[in-house]
C-alpha positions as CSV (number, residue, x, y, z in Angstrom):
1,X,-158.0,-128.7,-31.6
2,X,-154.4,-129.6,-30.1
3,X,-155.8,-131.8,-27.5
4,X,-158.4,-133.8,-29.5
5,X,-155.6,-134.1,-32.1
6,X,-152.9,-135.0,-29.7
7,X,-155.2,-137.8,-27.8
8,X,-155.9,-139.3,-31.5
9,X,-152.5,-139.9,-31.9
10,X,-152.0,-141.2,-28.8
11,X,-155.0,-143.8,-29.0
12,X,-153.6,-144.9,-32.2
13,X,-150.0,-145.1,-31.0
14,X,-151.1,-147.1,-28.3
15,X,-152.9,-149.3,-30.5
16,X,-150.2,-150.0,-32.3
17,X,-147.9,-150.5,-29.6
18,X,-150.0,-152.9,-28.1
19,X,-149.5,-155.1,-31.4
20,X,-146.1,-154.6,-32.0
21,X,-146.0,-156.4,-28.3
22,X,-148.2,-159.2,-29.6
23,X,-146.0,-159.6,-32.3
24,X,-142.6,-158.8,-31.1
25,X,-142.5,-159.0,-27.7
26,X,-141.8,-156.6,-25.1
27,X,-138.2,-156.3,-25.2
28,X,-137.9,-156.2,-28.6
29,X,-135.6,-152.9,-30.5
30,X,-139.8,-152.8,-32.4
31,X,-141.4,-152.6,-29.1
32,X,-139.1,-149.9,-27.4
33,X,-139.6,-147.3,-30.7
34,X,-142.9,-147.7,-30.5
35,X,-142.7,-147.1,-26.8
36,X,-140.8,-144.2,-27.0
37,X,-143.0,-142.4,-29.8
38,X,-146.1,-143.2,-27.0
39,X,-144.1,-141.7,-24.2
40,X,-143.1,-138.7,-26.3
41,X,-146.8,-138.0,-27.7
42,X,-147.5,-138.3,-23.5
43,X,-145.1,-135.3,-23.1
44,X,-146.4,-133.2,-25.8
45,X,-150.2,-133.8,-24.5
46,X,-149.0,-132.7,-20.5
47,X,-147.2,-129.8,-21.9
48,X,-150.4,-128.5,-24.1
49,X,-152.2,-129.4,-20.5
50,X,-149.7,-127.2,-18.3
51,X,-149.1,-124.4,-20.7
52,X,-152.8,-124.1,-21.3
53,X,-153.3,-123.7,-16.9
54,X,-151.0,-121.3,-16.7
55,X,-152.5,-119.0,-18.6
């Protein structure tokens, strides 16, 4: 449930980002939120991934 939930938000995040970028640009203070969020939803996903192989 975690993981299909987790690689929603991600899909959607990535969406999104993708167009901020059209609209912004990438160096815009828009773009790197938006970048950030994605790159934080990554680390939550690998973390589900490597808690859930360890046990």
């Amino acid at each position: 449930m975690v993981k299909t939930s987790l690689l929603t938000q991600i899909e959607e995040k990535r969406e999104e980002l993708m167009k901020v970028v059209m609209h912004n640009g990438m160096t815009s203070t828009v773009t790197i939120e938006h970048s950030q969020q994605l790159d934080h939803l990554l680390l939550q996903y690998q973390r589900h991934l490597h808690s859930n192989s360890a046990n």
